[in-house]
N, C-alpha and C positions, 0 to 999 in steps of 0.2 A: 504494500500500500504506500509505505513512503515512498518509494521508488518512483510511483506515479507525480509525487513532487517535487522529484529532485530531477526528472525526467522533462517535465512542463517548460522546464528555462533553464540554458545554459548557464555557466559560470559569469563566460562576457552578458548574458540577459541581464542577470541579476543587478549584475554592477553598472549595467546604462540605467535600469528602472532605481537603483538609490542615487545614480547621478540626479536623474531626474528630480527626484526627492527632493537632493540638495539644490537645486536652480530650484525648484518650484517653491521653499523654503525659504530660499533667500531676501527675498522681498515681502516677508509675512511673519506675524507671529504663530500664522496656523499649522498644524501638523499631519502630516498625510504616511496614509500606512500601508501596504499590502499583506494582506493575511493571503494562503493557499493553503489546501487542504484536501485530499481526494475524493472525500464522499461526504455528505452529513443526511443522515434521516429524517433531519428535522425541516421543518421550514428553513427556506436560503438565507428569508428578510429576519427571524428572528436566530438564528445561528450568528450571523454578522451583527446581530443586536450582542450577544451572548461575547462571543471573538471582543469589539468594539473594546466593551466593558473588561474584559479578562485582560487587554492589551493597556488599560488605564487609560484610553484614550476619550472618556468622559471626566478624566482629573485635571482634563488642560485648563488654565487660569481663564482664558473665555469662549471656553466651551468651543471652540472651533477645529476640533480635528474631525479629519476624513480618513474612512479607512475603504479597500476596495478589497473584498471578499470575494476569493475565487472555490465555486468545487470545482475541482477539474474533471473529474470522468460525468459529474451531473451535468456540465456543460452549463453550469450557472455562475453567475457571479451578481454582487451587491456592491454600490456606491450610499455609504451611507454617512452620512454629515450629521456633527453633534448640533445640540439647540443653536448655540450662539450664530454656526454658520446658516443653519435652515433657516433661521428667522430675516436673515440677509440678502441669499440670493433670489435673481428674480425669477419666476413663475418657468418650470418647464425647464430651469437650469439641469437638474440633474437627469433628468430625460434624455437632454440636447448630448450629455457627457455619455450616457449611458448609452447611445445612437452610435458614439464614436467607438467604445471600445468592440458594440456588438460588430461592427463593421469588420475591423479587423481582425478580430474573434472567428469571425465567420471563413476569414479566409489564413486560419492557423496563423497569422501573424498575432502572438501573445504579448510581445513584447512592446510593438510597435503601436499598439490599443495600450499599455499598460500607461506606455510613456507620455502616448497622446491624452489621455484622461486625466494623471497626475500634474501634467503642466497647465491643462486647462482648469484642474481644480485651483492649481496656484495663481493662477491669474484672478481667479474670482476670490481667493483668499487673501491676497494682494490688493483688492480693489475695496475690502472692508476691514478688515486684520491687518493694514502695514504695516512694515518691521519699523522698531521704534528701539533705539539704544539699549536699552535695558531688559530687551526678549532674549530669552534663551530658549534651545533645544529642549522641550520636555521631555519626547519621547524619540526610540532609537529609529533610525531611516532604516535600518534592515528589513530582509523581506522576510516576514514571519510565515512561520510552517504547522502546520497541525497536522 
């Protein structure tokens, strides 16, 4: 089973999706996360609720992280944004995000969707959350695994 996630993304994957991270970072006090995982029996949207939380990614100072939940053999995945950013962006934003990754999703580019989703979330976490002197990294860029 884990094999399936260490299989999903190369070594070079991994490390352009925390580059990513980090640009998409830079300009924000917000935090952005990728969970992977191979299977869950549960609901997609409340596993990635469950993931979110277990990642402390609802203990950011305002509330603004993102985290992008993949199953990989369910062929699912979740963009899900804490209060402070939901209450911010505008109407059909994570739709428009979720559009992009299912695109490339569709045609096995995982990386290329991952990257594209993460940057556009920083643009929109940049555009309500700027970095401001005294932000620091809450939480790790690495791509987390279940």
């Amino acid at each position: 089973m884990k094999d399936e996630v260490e299989e999903f993304l190369s070594t070079e994957d991994e490390e352009a999706i925390v580059q990513a991270i980090l640009e998409a970072e830079q300009n924000t006090s917000g935090e952005i996360r990728v969970h992977l995982e191979p299977h869950t029996s549960k609901d997609h949207f409340e596993r990635a609720k469950e993931v979110f939380h277990y990642l402390k990614m609802d203990n950011t100072r305002e509330r603004n992280g993102v985290l992008i939940y993949v199953a990989i053999r369910d062929h699912k995945f979740v963009i899900l944004g804490d209060k402070g950013i939901d209450d911010k962006v505008p109407k059909g934003f994570w739709d428009s995000t979720r559009d992009i990754l299912q695109a490339h999703f569709k045609n096995k580019e995982f990386r290329q969707g991952l990257v594209q989703g993460i940057l556009r979330a920083g643009q929109e976490l940049k555009t309500h959350f700027p970095w401001r002197p005294e932000n620091r990294n809450e939480l790790s860029n690495e791509v987390s695994k279940g």
